[in-house]
N, C-alpha and C positions, 0 to 999 in steps of 0.2 A: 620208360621209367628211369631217370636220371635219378641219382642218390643226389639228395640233396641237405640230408640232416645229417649234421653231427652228433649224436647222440651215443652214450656208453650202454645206456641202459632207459627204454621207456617202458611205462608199465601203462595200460590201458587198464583202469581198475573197474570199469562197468562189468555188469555181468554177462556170461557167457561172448564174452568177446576173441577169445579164442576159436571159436564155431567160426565155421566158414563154408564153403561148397565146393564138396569137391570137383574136377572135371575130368576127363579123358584126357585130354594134348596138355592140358597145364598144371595137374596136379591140383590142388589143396589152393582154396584162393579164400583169403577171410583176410579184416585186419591186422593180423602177425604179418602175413606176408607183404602184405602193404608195407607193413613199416623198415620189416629188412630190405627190401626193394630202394625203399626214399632213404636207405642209410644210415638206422639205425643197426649198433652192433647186436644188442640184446631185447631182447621184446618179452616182459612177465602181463600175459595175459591168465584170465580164468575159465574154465572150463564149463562150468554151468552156472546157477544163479546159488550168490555166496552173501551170505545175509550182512547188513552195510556194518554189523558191531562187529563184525569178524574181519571185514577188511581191513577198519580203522585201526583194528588192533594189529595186523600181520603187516601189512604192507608199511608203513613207518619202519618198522626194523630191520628191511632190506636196505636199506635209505641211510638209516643207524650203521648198518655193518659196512657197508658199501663206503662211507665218507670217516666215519670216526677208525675201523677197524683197516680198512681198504682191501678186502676182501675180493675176490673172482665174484662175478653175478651169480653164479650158482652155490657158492659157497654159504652169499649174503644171504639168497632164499629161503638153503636149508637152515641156518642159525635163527632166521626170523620165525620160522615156523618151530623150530623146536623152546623157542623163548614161549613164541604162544599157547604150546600145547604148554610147559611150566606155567602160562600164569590164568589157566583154567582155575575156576573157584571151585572147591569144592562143593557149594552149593547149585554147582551148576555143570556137572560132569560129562552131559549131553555135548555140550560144546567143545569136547577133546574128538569127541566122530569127525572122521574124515572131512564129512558133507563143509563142514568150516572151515578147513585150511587145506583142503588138497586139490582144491583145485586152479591154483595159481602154479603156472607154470613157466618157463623160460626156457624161450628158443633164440639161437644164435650162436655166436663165437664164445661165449661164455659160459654154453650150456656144457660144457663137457670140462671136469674138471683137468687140472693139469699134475695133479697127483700121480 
């Protein structure tokens, strides 16, 4: 596996794309590791299946925080998820549960803040 992508941050936004299989001699093998392999620095994949009104709404403001704010990848994540749980309706409170925004995740250089 030669790195071959430049990349600061990719986000695989299908669902459960973070799953992968683990192995004995090689660890954890799923698309995350693929992609830090090929090169990229940060990889925000999800953990199980995230229903598609709740991506459209989180993931944009990773994207937002990352370019407009120029925030660390982990930083951008947390701020986008905390805007999403603010812009929960009231008439729809069920969608502040976890099951909607916790399972986007980020592995790499950027996972660990520098605070």
């Amino acid at each position: 596996m030669n790195p071959r992508l430049k990349a600061e941050v990719v986000t695989l936004s299908g669902c459960e794309t973070a799953i992968g299989k683990p192995t004995r001699a090689e660890g954890f093998q799923g698309l995350v590791r693929a992609f830090l392999f090929a090169g990229a620095e940060n990889v925000i994949a999800a953990a199980w299946r995230v229903p598609d009104s709740s991506t459209a709404d989180l993931l944009p403001g990773v994207y937002k925080s990352l370019l407009d704010q120029e925030l660390a990848p982990v930083e951008a994540l947390r701020q986008a998820k905390l805007r999403y749980l603010e812009s929960v309706p009231p008439a729809a409170p069920e969608r502040a549960h976890p099951h909607y925004w916790g399972a986007w995740m980020l592995w790499g250089a950027g996972a660990v803040s520098e605070r």
